[in-house]
TORKOL-4160 file (C-alpha; in steps of 0.2 Angstrom, whole numbers, padded with zeros to 4 digits, m for minus):
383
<pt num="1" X="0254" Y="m0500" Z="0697"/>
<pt num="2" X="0258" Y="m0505" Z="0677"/>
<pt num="3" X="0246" Y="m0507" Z="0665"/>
<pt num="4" X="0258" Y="m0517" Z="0657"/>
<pt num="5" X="0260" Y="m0537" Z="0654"/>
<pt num="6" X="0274" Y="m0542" Z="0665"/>
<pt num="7" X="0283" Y="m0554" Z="0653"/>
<pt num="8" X="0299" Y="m0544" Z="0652"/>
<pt num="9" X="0312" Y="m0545" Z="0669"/>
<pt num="10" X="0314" Y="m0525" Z="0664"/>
<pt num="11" X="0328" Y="m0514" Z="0673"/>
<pt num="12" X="0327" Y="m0500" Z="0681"/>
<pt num="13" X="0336" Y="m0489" Z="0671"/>
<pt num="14" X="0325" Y="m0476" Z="0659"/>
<pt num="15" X="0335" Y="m0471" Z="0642"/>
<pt num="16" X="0327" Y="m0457" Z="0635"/>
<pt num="17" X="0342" Y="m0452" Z="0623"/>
<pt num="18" X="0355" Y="m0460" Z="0611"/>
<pt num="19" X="0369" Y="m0454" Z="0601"/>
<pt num="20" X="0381" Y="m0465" Z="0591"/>
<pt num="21" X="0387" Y="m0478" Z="0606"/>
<pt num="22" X="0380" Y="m0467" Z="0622"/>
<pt num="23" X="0365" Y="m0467" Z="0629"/>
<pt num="24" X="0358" Y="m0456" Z="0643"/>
<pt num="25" X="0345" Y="m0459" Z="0657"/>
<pt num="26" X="0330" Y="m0448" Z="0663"/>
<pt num="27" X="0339" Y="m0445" Z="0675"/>
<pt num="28" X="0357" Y="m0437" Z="0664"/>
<pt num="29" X="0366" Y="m0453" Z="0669"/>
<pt num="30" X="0376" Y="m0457" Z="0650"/>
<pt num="31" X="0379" Y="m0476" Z="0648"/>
<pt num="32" X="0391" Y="m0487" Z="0635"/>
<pt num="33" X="0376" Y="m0498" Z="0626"/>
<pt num="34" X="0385" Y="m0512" Z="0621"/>
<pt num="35" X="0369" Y="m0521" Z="0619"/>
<pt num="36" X="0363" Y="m0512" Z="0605"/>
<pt num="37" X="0343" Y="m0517" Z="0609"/>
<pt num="38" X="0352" Y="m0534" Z="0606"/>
<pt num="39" X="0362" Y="m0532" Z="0590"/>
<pt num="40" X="0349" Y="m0520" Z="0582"/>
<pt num="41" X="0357" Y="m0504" Z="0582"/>
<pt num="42" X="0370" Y="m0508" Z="0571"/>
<pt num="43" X="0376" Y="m0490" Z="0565"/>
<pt num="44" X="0374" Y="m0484" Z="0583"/>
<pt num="45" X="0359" Y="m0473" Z="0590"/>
<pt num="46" X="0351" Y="m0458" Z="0579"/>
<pt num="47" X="0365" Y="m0462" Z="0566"/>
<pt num="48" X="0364" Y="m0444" Z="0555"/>
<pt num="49" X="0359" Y="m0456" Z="0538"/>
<pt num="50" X="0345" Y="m0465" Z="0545"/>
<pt num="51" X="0336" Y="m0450" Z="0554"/>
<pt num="52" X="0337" Y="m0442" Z="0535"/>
<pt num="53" X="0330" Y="m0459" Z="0529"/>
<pt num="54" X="0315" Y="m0457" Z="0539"/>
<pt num="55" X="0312" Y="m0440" Z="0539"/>
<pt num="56" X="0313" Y="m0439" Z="0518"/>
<pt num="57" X="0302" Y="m0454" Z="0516"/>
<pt num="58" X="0289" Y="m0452" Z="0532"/>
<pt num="59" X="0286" Y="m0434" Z="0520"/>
<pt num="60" X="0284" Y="m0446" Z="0504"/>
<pt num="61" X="0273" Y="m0462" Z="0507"/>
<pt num="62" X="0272" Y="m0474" Z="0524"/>
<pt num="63" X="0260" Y="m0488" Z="0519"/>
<pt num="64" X="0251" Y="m0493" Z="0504"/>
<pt num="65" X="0252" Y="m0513" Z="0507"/>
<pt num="66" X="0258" Y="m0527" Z="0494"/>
<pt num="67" X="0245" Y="m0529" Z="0485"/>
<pt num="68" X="0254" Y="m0513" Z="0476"/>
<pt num="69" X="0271" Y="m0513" Z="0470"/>
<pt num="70" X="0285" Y="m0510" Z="0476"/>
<pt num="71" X="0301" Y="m0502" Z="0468"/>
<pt num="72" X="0308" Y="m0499" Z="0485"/>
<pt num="73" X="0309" Y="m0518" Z="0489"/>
<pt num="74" X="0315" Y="m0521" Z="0472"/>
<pt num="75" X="0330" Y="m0511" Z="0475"/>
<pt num="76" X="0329" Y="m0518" Z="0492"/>
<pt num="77" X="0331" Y="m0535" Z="0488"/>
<pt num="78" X="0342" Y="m0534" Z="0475"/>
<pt num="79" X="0356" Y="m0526" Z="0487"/>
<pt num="80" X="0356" Y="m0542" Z="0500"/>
<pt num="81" X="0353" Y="m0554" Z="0488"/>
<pt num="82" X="0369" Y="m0548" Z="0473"/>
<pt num="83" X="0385" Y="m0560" Z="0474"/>
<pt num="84" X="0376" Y="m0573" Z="0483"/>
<pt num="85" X="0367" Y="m0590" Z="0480"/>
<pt num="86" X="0350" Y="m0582" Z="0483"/>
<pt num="87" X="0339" Y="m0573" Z="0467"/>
<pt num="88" X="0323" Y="m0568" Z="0479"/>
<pt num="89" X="0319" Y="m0560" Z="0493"/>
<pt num="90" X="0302" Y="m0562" Z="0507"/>
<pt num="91" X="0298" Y="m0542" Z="0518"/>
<pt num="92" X="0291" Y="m0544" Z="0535"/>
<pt num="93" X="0291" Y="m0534" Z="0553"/>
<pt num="94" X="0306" Y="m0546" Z="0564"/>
<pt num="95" X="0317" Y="m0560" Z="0565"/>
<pt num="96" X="0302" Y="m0572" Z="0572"/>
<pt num="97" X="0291" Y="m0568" Z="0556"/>
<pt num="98" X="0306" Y="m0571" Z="0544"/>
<pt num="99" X="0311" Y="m0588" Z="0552"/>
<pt num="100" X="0293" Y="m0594" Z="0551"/>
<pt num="101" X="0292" Y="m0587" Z="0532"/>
<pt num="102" X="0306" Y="m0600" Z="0532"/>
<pt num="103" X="0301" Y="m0615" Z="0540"/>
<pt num="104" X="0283" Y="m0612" Z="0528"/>
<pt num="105" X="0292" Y="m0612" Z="0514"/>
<pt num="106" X="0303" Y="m0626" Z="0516"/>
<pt num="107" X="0289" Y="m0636" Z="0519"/>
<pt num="108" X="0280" Y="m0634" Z="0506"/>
<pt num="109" X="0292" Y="m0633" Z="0495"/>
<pt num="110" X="0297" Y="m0652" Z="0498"/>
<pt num="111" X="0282" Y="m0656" Z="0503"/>
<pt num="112" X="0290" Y="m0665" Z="0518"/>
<pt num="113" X="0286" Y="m0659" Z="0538"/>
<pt num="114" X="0301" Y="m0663" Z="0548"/>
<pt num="115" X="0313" Y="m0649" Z="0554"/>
<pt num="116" X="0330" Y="m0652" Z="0563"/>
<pt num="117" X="0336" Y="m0638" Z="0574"/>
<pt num="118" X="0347" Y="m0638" Z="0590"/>
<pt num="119" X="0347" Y="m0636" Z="0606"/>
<pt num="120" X="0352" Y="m0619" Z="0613"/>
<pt num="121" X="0347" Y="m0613" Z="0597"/>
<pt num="122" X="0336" Y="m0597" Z="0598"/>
<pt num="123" X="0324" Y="m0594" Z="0583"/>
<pt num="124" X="0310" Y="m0584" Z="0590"/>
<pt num="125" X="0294" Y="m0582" Z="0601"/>
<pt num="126" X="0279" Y="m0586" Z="0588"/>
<pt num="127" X="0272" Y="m0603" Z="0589"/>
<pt num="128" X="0283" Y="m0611" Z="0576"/>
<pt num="129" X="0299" Y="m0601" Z="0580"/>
<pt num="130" X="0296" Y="m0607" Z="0599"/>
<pt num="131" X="0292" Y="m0623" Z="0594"/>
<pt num="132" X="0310" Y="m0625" Z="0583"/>
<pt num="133" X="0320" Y="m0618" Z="0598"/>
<pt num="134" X="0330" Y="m0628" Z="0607"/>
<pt num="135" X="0328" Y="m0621" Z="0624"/>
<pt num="136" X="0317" Y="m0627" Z="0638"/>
<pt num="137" X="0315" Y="m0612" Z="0646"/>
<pt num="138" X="0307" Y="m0603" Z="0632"/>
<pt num="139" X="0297" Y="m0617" Z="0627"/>
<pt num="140" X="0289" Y="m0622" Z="0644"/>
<pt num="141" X="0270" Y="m0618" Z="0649"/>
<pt num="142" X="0264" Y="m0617" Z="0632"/>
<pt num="143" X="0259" Y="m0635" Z="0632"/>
<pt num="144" X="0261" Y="m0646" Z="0616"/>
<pt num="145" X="0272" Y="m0639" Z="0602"/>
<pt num="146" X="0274" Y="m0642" Z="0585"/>
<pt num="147" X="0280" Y="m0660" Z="0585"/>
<pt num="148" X="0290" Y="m0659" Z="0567"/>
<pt num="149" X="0305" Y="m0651" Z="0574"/>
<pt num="150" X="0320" Y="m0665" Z="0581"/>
<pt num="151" X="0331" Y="m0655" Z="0591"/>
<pt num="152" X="0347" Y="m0661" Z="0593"/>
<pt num="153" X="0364" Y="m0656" Z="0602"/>
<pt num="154" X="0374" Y="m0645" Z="0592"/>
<pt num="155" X="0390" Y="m0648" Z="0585"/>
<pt num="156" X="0387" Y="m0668" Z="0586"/>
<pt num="157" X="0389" Y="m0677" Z="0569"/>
<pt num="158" X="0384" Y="m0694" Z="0574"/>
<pt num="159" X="0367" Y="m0687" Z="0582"/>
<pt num="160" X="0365" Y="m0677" Z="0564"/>
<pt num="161" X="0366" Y="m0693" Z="0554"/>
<pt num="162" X="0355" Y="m0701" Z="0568"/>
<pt num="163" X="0340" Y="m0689" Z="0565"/>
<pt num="164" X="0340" Y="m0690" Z="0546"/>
<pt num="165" X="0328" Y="m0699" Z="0537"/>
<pt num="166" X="0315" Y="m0698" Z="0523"/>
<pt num="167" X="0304" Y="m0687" Z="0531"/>
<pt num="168" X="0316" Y="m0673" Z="0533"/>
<pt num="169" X="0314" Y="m0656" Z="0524"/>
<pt num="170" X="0327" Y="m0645" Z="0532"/>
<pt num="171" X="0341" Y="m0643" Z="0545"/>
<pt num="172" X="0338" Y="m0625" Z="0553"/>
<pt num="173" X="0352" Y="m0617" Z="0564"/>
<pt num="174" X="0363" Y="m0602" Z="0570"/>
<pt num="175" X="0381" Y="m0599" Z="0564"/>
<pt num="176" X="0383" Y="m0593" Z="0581"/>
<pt num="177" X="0372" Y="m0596" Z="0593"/>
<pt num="178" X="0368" Y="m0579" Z="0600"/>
<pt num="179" X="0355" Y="m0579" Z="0615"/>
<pt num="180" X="0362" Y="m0598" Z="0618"/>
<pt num="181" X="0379" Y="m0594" Z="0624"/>
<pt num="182" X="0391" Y="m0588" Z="0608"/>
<pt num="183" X="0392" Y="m0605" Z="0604"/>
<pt num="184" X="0402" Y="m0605" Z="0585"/>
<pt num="185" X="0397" Y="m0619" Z="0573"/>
<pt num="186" X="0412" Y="m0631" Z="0572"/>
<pt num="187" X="0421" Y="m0632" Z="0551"/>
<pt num="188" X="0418" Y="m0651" Z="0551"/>
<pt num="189" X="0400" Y="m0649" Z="0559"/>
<pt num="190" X="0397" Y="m0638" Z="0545"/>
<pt num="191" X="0405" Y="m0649" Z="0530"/>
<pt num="192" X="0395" Y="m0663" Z="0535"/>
<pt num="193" X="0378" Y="m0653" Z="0533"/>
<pt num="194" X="0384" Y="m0648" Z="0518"/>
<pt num="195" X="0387" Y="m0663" Z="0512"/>
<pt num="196" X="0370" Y="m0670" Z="0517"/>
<pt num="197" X="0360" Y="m0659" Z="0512"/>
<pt num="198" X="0366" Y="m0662" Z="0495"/>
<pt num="199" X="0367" Y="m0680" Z="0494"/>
<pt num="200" X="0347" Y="m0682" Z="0503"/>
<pt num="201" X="0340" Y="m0666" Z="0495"/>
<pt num="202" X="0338" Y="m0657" Z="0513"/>
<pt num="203" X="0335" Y="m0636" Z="0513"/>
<pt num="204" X="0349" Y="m0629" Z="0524"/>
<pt num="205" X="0340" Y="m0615" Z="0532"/>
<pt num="206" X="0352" Y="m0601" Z="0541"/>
<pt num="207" X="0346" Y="m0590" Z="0555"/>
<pt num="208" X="0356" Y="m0575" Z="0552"/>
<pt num="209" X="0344" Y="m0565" Z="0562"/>
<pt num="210" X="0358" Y="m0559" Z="0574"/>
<pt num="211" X="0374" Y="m0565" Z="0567"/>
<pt num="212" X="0370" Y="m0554" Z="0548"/>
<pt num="213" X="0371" Y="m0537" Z="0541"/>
<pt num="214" X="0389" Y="m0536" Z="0546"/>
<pt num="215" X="0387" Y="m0540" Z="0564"/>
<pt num="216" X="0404" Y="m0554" Z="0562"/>
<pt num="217" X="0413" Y="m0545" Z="0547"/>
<pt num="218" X="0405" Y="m0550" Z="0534"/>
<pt num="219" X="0389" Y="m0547" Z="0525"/>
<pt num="220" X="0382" Y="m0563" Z="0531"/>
<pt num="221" X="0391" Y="m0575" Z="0547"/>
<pt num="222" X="0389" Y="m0592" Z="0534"/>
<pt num="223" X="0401" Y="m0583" Z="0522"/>
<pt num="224" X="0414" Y="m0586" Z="0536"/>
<pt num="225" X="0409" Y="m0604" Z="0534"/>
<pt num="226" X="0408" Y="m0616" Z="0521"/>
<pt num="227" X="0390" Y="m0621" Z="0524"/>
<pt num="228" X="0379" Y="m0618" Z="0510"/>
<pt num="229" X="0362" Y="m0612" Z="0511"/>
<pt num="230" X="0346" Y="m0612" Z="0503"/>
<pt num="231" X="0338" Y="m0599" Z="0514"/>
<pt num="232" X="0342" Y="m0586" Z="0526"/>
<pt num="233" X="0334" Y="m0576" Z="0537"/>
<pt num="234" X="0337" Y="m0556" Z="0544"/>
<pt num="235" X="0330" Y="m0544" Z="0555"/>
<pt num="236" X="0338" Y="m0536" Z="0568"/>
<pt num="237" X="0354" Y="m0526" Z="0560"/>
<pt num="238" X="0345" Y="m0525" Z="0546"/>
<pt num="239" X="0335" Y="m0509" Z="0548"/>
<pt num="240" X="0349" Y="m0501" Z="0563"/>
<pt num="241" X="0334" Y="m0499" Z="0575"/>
<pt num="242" X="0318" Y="m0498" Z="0562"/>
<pt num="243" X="0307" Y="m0514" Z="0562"/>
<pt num="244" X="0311" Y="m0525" Z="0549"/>
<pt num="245" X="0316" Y="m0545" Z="0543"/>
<pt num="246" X="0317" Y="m0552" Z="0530"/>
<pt num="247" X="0320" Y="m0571" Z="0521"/>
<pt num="248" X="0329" Y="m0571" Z="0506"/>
<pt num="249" X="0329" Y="m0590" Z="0494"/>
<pt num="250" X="0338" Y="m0597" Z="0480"/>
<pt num="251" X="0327" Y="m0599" Z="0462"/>
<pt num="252" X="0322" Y="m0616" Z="0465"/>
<pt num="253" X="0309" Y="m0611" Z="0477"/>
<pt num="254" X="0303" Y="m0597" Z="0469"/>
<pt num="255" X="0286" Y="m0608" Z="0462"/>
<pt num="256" X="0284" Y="m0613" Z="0480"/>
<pt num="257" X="0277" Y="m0596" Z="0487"/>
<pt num="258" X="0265" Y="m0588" Z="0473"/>
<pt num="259" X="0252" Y="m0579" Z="0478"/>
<pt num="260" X="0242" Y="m0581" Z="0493"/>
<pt num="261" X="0256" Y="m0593" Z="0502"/>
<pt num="262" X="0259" Y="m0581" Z="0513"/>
<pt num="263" X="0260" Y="m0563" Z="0519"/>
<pt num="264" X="0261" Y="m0549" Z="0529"/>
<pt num="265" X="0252" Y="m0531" Z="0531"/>
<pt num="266" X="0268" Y="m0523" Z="0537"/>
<pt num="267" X="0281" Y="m0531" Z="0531"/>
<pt num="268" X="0293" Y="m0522" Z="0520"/>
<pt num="269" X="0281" Y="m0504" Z="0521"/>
<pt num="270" X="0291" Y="m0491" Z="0513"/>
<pt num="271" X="0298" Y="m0482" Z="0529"/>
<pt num="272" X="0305" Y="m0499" Z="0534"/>
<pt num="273" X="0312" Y="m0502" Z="0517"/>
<pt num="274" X="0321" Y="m0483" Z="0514"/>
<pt num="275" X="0330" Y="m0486" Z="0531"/>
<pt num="276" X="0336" Y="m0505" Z="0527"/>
<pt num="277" X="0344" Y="m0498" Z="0511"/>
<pt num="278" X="0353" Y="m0483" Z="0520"/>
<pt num="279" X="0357" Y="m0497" Z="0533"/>
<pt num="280" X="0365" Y="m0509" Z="0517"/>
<pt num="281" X="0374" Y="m0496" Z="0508"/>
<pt num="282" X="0385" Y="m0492" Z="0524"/>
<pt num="283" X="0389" Y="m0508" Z="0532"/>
<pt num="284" X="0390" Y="m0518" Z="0514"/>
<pt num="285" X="0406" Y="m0509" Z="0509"/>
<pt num="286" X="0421" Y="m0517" Z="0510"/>
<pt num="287" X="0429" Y="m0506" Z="0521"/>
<pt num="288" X="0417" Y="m0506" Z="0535"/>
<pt num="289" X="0415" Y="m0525" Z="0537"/>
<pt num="290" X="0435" Y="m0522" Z="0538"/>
<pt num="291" X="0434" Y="m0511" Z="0550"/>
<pt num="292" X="0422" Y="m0522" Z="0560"/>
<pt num="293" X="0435" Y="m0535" Z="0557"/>
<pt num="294" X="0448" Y="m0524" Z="0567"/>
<pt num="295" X="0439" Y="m0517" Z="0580"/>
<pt num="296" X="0436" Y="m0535" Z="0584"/>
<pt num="297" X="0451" Y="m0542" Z="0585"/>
<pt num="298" X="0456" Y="m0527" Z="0595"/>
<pt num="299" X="0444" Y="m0529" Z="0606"/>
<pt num="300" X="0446" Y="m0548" Z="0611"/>
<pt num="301" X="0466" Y="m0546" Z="0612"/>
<pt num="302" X="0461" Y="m0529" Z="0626"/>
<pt num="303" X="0450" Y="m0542" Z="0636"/>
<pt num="304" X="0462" Y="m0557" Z="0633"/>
<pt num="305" X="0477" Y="m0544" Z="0640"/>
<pt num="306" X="0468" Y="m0539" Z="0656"/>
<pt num="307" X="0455" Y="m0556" Z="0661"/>
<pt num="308" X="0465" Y="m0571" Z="0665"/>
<pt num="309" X="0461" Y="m0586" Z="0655"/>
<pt num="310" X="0461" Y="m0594" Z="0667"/>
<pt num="311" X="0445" Y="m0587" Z="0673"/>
<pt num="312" X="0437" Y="m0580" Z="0656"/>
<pt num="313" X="0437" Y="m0588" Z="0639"/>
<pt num="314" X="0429" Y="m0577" Z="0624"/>
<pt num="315" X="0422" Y="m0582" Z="0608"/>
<pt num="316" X="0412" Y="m0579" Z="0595"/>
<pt num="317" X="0415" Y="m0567" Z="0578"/>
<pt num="318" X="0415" Y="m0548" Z="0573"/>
<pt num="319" X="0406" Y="m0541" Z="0586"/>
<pt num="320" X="0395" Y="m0554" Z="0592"/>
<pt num="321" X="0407" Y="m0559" Z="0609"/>
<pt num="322" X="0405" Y="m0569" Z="0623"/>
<pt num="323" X="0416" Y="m0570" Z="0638"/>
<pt num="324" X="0411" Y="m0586" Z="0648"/>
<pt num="325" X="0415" Y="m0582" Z="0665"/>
<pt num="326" X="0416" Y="m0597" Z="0681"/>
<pt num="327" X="0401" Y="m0591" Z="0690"/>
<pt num="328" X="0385" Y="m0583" Z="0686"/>
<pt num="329" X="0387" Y="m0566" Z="0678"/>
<pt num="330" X="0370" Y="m0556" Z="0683"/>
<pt num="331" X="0379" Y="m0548" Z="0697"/>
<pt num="332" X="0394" Y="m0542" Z="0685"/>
<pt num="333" X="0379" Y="m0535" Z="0672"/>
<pt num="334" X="0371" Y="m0526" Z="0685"/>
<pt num="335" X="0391" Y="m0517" Z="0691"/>
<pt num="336" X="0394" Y="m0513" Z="0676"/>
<pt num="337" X="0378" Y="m0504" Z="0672"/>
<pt num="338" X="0381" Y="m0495" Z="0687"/>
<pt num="339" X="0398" Y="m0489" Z="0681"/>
<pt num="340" X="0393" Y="m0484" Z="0665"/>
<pt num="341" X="0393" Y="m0498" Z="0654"/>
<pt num="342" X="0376" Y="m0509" Z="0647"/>
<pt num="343" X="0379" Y="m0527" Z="0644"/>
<pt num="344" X="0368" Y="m0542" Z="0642"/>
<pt num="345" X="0369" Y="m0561" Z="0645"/>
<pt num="346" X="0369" Y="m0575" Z="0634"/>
<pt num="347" X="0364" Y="m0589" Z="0647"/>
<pt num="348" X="0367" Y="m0590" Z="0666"/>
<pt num="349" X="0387" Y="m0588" Z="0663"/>
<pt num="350" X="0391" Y="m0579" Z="0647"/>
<pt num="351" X="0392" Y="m0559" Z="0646"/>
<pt num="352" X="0387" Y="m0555" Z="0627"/>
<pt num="353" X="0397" Y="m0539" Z="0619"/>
<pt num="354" X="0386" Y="m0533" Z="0605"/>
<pt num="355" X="0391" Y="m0514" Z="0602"/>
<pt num="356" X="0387" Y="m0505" Z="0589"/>
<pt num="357" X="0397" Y="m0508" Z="0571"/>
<pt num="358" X="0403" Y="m0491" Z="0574"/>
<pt num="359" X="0409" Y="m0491" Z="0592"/>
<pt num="360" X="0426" Y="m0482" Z="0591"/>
<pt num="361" X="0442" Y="m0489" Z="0598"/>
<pt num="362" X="0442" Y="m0476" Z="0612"/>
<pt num="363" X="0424" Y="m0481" Z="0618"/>
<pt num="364" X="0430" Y="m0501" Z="0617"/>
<pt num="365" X="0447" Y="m0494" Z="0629"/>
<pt num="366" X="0431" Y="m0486" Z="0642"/>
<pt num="367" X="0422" Y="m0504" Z="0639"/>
<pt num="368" X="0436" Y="m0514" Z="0643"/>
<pt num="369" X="0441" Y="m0505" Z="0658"/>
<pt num="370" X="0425" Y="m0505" Z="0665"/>
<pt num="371" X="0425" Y="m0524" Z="0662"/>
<pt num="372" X="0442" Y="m0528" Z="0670"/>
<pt num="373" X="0437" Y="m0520" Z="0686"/>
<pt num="374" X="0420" Y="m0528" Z="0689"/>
<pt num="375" X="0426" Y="m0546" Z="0683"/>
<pt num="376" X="0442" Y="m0545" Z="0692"/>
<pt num="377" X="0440" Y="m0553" Z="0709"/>
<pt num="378" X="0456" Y="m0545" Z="0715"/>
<pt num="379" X="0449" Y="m0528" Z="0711"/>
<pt num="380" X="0435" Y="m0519" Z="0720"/>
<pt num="381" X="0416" Y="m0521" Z="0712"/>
<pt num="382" X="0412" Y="m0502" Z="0703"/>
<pt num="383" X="0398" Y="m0495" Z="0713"/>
């Protein structure tokens, strides 16, 4: 019997070890995780620079708090906030924490309470996160929710104007919506919350908890875009694996979170911190997010080449992929487990490809493969 709560629909599998894309079971079984703990393990498992990280700092320092200062951060901050529109940055424990940070913060900065979000939008389990995501199924049972946030279908301009009105202090959304099915923002979507957030004064907040740190190509997934934010926030990528978020803002709002607006006791500790700059100085060079760049294209023209399009469509950016199948895809994530390969969904009908930023072309070969024989209904299921 478990002595644990029994919120997660766990699998059966037991990894105990992980090296670069490979995992391996208690039982010696080695698996392709192209779920990277869901876009977390950005540089791949036990990845030689981030064990160093750890090791040199966990012999330095772990926690001293903020009420101290904290160079680290400095240095931190200064690395994710240079060449963008943002001049200060929040440390916290996970994507949730920063997105609440966020919707805080854009509250009272304009003073104003209503938050426009989307559905299928995914910004997290705490009670404001839950309350601005726009799916039922994570937001039933908990009775009433926060009643600031209008949720509206995504990708739909004359809803957007709709829902704006005085009241309004910021529209809130994914790039790509991850967990909701790899659904990209459209160009013209995006112009036109541009251009009303500058003509009625409205924050643009970005949920770049899955989509940043490299994870489509580029630093950030709004660069791809030409939406133009006031905040972002980060976690996931961010540390490769270590627990950290983090909510960066433009000048403007600096005067809006002094002292005792909020906080964290963990957020930014200085293990976090050393691993989230080992993290940045890899994937931030320019030849990396090329090669992510590659490796995606290469892997959406191996999956176009073998599914028919017929039956699969993928989307989506870098290497955050969704291939949208005709039926429900649990029993194809539960094959290909079986043959080698870890995958996740995103919603009832869409497979979700999130390896590591450093998978190699050989193992994306392996992944494909395995793929094409348990989506292929003229081939036999792997067993």
């Amino acid at each position: 019997m478990t002595t644990l709560f029994q919120n997660y629909a766990r699998r059966s599998v037991h990894l105990v070890k992980g090296r670069g894309t490979v995992v391996t079971d208690d039982k010696g079984k080695e698996y392709l995780d192209f779920i990277s703990g869901i876009a977390v393990v950005s540089l791949g498992h036990a990845h030689p620079a981030l064990v160093e990280a750890v090791k040199q700092q966990s012999e330095k320092l772990w926690h001293v708090s903020n009420l101290f200062e904290s160079p680290e951060q400095e240095l931190l901050a200064a690395k994710l906030i240079k060449d963008t529109p943002f001049s200060h940055a929040f440390f916290c424990n996970s994507g949730a924490e920063a997105n609440e940070a966020a919707i805080k913060l854009a509250r009272k900065h304009t003073q104003k309470n209503v938050i426009i979000t989307f559905e299928q939008s995914f910004h997290g389990r705490t009670f404001g996160a839950m309350s601005a995501t726009g799916q039922a199924k994570v937001r039933e049972g908990f009775g009433p929710l926060l009643e600031t946030f209008r949720i509206i279908p995504y990708n739909d301009e004359q809803q957007l104007e709709a829902a704006i009105d005085g009241d309004v202090a910021a529209i809130m959304l994914e790039v790509i919506q991850g967990e909701g099915g790899v659904n990209q923002i459209d160009p013209d979507f995006a112009q036109k919350i541009t251009d009303i957030c500058k003509s009625k004064g409205i924050l643009l907040i970005v949920d770049e908890v899955q989509t940043g740190i490299g994870r489509t190509g580029t630093r950030y997934a709004y660069e791809q875009t030409n939406l133009e934010p006031d905040i972002i926030t980060l976690a996931k990528g961010l540390g490769g694996g270590f627990p950290i978020g983090a909510m960066l803002g433009s000048s403007e709002l600096l005067p809006s979170f002094g002292p005792g607006t909020h906080g964290t006791t963990f957020g930014g500790n200085p293990l976090a911190v050393a691993v989230a700059q080992t993290v940045v100085d890899i994937v931030f060079k320019k030849k990396f997010l090329q090669e992510v760049e590659d490796k995606s294209t290469y892997l959406i023209e191996k999956v176009q080449a073998l599914l028919p399009q017929d039956q699969f469509s993928i989307r989506g950016a870098g290497l955050l992929l969704g291939i949208e199948c005709e039926e429900e895809i649990l029993p194809f994530i539960q094959q290909a487990e079986q043959a080698g390969l870890l995958l996740v969904q995103a919603g009832p009908n869409v497979i979700r490809l999130l390896p590591p930023l450093t998978v190699t072309y050989e193992e994306i070969d392996q992944a494909v493969d395995i793929l094409s024989a348990v989506l292929l209904p003229e081939k036999t299921a792997i067993t």
